[in-house]
GUKOL-146171 format. One record per residue (C-alpha): x, y, z. Coordinates in steps of 0.25 Angstrom, whole numbers, plus 5000, padded with zeros to 4 digits. Each point is the difference from the previous one (the first is absolute). Layout:
BEGIN
XYZ...
% end
This chain:
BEGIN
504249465135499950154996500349974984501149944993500450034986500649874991500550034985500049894989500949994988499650124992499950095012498450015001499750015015499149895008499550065012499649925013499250075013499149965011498750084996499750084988500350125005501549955003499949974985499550124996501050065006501349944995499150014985500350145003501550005007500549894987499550084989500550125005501249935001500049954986499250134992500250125009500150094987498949954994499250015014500550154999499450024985498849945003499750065012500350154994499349964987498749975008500150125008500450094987501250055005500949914990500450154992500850035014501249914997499649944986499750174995499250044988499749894992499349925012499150125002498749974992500049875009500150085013499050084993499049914998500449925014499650135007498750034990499449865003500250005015500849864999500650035013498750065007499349884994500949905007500050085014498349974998500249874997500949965010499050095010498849914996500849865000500350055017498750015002499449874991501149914999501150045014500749884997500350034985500550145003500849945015500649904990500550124989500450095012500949885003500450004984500550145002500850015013500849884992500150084989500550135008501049925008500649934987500150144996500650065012501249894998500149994983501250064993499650014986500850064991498950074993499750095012501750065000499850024984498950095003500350065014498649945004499549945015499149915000498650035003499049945012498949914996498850045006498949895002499250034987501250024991499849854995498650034997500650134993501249934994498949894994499050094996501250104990500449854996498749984993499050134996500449994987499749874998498550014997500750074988499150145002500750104991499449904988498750075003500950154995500549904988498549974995499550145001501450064993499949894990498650024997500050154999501049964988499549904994498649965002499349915011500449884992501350025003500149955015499749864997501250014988501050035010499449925011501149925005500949975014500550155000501350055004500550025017498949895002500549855006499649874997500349855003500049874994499349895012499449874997499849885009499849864997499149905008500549875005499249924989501250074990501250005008501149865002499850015014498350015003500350145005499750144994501150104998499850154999501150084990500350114996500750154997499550135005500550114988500250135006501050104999501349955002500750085013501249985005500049955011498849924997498650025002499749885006500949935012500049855003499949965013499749895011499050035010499949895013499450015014499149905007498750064991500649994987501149974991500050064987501150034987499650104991500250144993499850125007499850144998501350065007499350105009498849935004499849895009499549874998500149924986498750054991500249974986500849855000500149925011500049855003499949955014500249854998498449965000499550114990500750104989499450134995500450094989499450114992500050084985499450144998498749994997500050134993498750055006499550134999499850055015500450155000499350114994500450144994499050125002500150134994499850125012499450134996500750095010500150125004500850085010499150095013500450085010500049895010500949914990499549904988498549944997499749904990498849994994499149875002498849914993499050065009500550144992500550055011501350055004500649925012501250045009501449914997501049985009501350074996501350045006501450014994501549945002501350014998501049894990501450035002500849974988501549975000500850104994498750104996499250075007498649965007498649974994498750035006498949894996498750055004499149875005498549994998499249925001498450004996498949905005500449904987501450005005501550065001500250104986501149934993500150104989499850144998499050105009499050125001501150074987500249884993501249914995501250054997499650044984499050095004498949874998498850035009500149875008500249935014500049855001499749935012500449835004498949935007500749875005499449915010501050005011499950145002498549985000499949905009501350015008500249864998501249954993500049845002501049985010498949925007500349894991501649995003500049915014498949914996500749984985501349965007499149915010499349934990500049844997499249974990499350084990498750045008500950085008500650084990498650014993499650065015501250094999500050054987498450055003500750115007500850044989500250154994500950044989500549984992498849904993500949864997499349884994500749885011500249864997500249905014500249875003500249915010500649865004498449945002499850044984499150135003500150084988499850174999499950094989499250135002500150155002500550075012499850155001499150125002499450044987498850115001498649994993499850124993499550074985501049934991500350144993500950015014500749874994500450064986500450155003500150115010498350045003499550135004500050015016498850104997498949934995499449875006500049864999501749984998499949965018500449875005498949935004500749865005501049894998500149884990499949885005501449934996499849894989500549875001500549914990500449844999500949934991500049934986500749884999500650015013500550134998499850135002500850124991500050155004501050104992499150135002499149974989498650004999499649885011499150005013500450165002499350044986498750035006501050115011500950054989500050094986501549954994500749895000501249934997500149944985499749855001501449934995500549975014498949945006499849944986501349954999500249955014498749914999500549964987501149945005499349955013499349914990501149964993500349895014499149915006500850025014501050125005500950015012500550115006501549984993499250014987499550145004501350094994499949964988498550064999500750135009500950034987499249974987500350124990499049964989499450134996498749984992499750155000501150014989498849944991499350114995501350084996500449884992498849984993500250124993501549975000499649884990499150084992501050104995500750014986500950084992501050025011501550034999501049885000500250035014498750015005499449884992501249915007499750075014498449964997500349874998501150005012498750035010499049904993501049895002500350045014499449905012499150125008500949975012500750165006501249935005501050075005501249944990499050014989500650104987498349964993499450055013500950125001499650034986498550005002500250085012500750104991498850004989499150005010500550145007500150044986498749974997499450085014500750124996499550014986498550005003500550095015500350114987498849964992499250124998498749955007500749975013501250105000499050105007499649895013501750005002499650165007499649945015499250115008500650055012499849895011501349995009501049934997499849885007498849974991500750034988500449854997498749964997499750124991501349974991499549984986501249904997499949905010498450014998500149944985501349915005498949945010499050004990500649954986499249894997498850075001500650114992500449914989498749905000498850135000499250014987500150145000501250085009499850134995500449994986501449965004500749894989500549905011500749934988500750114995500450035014500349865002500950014985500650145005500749935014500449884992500850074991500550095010500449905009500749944988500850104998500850015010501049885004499249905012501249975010499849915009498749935009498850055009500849985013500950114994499050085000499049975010500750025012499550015014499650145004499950015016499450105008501050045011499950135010501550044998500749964987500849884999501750025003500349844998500450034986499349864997499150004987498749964999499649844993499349994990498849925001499049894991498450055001499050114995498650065005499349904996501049875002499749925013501550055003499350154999501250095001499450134994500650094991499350134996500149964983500550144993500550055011501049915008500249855000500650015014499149935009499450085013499149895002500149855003499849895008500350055014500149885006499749844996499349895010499549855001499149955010500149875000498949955010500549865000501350045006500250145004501649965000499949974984499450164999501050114993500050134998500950124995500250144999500750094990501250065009500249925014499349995015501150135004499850144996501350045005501150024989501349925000498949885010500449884995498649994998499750134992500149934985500049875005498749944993500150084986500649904994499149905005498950094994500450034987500449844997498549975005500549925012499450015012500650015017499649875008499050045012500649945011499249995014500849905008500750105010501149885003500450044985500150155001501150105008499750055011500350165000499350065012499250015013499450125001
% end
């Protein structure tokens, strides 16, 4: 038996071989199969050439693809995994010449809309494709949004608008021990909340040869199953831990006859690395980046003349994979292989970026909940802002110990917030979903795996408290707004998507973002210096107070601004104009595709907010369309693998017109969850490859 490929009701492929290799390879054939565009995105963005087919408005990506050294980063990585780990890198090879035969035969529509061939895989493109995936997740342009804001307002400032920041992801994850559950065995649950792409980021899939059997969610374009996987005895999941393991240096540079020097802590001027290339941009003409890169690391930003205002400055990105040429892949086989939690505590040792807090249990009653992730030890100004690369004392100088953490009451709760990561990270996620999740954990003595949904979708939204509270102090208000004051202080909390209340807090809410985006003291922080483009999300004044309006509206002192008058202003204006219908009308699903949609089909409207455990995330006084959401749902039931569910937004197929493209989203949106189904005598058998 080479490999045979057998498909269950909703289309997800289950995948049976005699070795791991074998497996490997038909991981790579089926989702070539099933996402051959998106393997063709995500390779060209991780190579930053995207702008050759997607043209201009990709361009800051490719730009800052090329200026990182992404793609030179993975060709070391994969180099070093030949040489330490043959085994890993002979498996991923096997990842990829599946990959470039599923491509060679795939006849997505996609590549006749835009004239376009696929591409060839080479052997480190998944370490590319992963690493693309993730280098914004450590959330490093927040170091460009403390020294803006601070230059504006004060150092007080950055812990006001602390908060999880925009183009950043998070997750909800908890697991309950045995001692809690109907059955005397854990389960692990959760929703990884990313930006939703269609197709989706995340592929379910069933992985079974003689070493291992194992459902889970992978990373289409990398082998193996990293973030979410159960293989009968053990399950694992993660959440972002939101550490902080990439640094920002500023270069002094300058240019020589014999090319470009930046200056170092020893005060003197040191040689960088430095060449130039070429990013062809459909329908304009090409662009030159010039790449350099200085003993701190590849400069991201600016050069020897400056940024593009004129500014006298050069960043540089000091991230560990690029230092260490190690990117983690080590842990992938032995995750899959794993059987109880020891095994993936081994696994996860190896483990890169990006830094995740993991919960695991297995079918013994081992319990884990640490950290897993390279963070560097280092001055902790290199945590808060961009350092000067000329003076001393900002090296790195090691790597944290990953903490670990137990449970409380047979549980344990991660949502990004402050947890066994605080001692690796600067900001974090608000408290309300962790808060909220344990809250209701509490609320049942035992839980089953068919009780997990209903925690998947709660829409209480306790971050509305603040706003409201200054709500109920107001007075002398127009008719209108007096009967829209007491609308909202009679409404439950819950953002549900059939909800008219919850559609007319979010309305007073956006009001209320803009009023104090206008105010005086803050208006001049909405000018963000010249960084590229690709940074400018977390430099957007708008979101910023969006994300932090509690803090905003609960400070003694916010710059002389009259929250309450604010507050009375985007009552009254809100007021005034007739509120039509409910927040599903207006917070609509937003998804990022490579092409625009052609099916004509409108988007749904969807229950959740930022801080609800159903975190579908708007950007308040800006849109209520929601780019980000739960990218897909899971339950590991350790008792019985067959009682486990799992969903995500679109369907298993990337392919338009698939009976399997949109299959799930109704399954998604209704909080519902797809059976996993492991029995090959219960599946459809499509293929021996």
């Amino acid at each position: 038996m080479s490999a045979e490929t057998y498909r269950d009701a909703w289309g997800i492929p289950h995948l049976r071989a005699a070795t791991a290799g074998e497996l490997a390879r038909a991981q790579g054939r089926v989702t070539a199969r099933d996402r051959a565009w998106q393997l063709e995105v995500e390779r060209h963005r991780a190579q930053g050439t995207s702008a050759s087919f997607l043209g201009p408005g990709a361009l800051s990506w490719d730009r800052l693809a090329r200026r990182a050294r992404l793609a030179d980063t993975a060709r070391r990585c994969f180099a070093a995994l030949e040489d330490k780990d043959p085994e890993t890198a002979a498996w991923v090879r096997e990842y990829t010449d599946g990959v470039n035969e599923g491509l060679a035969a795939c006849d997505a529509p996609e590549f006749a809309r835009t004239g376009l061939a696929p591409g060839r895989w080479e052997p480190w493109t998944p370490l590319a494709v992963w690493l693309a995936t993730h280098i914004l997740f450590a959330g490093f342009p927040a170091k460009l949004w403390r020294e803006h804001i601070t230059a504006h307002l004060g150092p007080d400032a950055v812990a006001l608008f602390a908060t999880d920041g925009p183009g950043t992801a998070g997750s909800n994850g908890w697991l309950v021990s045995g001692e809690r559950t109907v059955t005397g065995h854990a389960i692990v649950a959760g929703d990884p909340h990313r930006f939703i792409e269609e197709p989706g980021v995340y592929q379910q899939i069933h992985l079974s040869c003689p070493e291992f059997d194992v459902v889970g969610l992978a990373v289409p374009g990398v082998p193996g199953i990293a973030h979410f996987g159960h293989t009968g005895t053990v399950a694992w999941a993660i959440t972002n831990a939101m550490a902080d393991y990439q640094d920002l240096y500023r270069e002094r540079l300058r240019r020589t006859g014999a090319g470009v020097e930046a200056l170092g802590p020893d005060g003197t001027w040191h040689r960088a690395a430095r060449h130039t290339e070429t990013i062809h941009v459909a329908g304009e003409d090409s662009v030159e980046v010039e790449v350099i890169e200085t003993d701190r690391g590849p400069v991201i930003a600016g050069g020897p003349e400056g940024l593009d205002d004129g500014t006298p400055a050069a960043l540089s990105l000091r991230y560990p994979p690029r230092v260490t040429a190690d990117l983690g892949f080590g842990a992938l086989l032995p995750l899959l292989r794993a059987r109880r939690v020891a095994d993936v505590d081994r696994a996860l040792d190896a483990w890169a970026e990006p830094v995740n807090v993991v919960q695991a249990a297995d079918t013994e009653g081992g319990l884990l909940h640490r950290v897993a992730g390279r963070v560097p030890v280092r001055a902790t100004a290199n945590r808060l802002r961009p350092v000067p690369a000329w003076e001393p004392g900002h090296e790195w100088t090691g790597w944290h110990t990953p903490p670990r953490a137990g449970l409380t009451d047979g549980v344990a709760v991660m949502a990004n917030q402050r947890g066994p990561a605080t001692p690796l990270g600067v900001e974090f996620a608000p408290p309300h979903r962790a808060d909220r999740i344990a809250a209701l954990l509490a609320g049942k003595e035992r839980w089953s795996a068919a009780d997990m949904p209903a925690l998947h979708t709660d829409t209480h939204l306790a971050s509305a408290g603040p706003l409201l509270d200054l709500v109920t102090a107001l007075d002398g208000l127009s008719p209108g707004a007096a009967a829209l004051r007491d609308r909202l202080l009679a409404w439950d909390r819950h953002m549900d998507a059939d909800s008219a209340d919850a559609a007319a807090y979010a309305a007073v809410r956006g009001a209320v973002v803009r009023h104090l985006a206008a105010h005086p003291a803050l208006a001049p922080a909405a000018v963000p210096p010249a960084y590229p483009e690709v940074l400018q999300p977390w430099l957007a004044l708008v979101p910023r107070i969006a994300y932090a309006l509690e803090h905003l509206l609960r400070a003694e002192d916010p710059y002389g601004i009259d929250r309450a008058e604010a507050v009375r202003a985007a009552l009254e204006e809100v007021a005034a104009e007739p509120l039509a219908g409910t927040w599903g009308d207006t917070h609509r699903l937003a998804p990022w595709r490579a092409l625009p949609d052609t099916s004509g089909s409108p988007e749904p409207g969807l229950s959740g907010d930022h801080d609800c455990v159903l975190c579908t995330s708007a950007v308040p006084g800006l849109t209520d369309r929601a780019a980000r959401g739960p990218a897909a749902r899971y339950v590991w039931d350790l008792a019985d693998r067959r009682r486990s569910g799992w969903v995500v937004p679109h369907g298993a197929s990337g392919v338009p017109g698939s009976p399997h493209h949109r299959d799930q989203q109704p399954l998604w949106l209704g909080g519902e969850l797809a059976p996993v189904v492991t029995d090959f005598d219960r599946l459809t058998k499509e293929t021996d490859d």
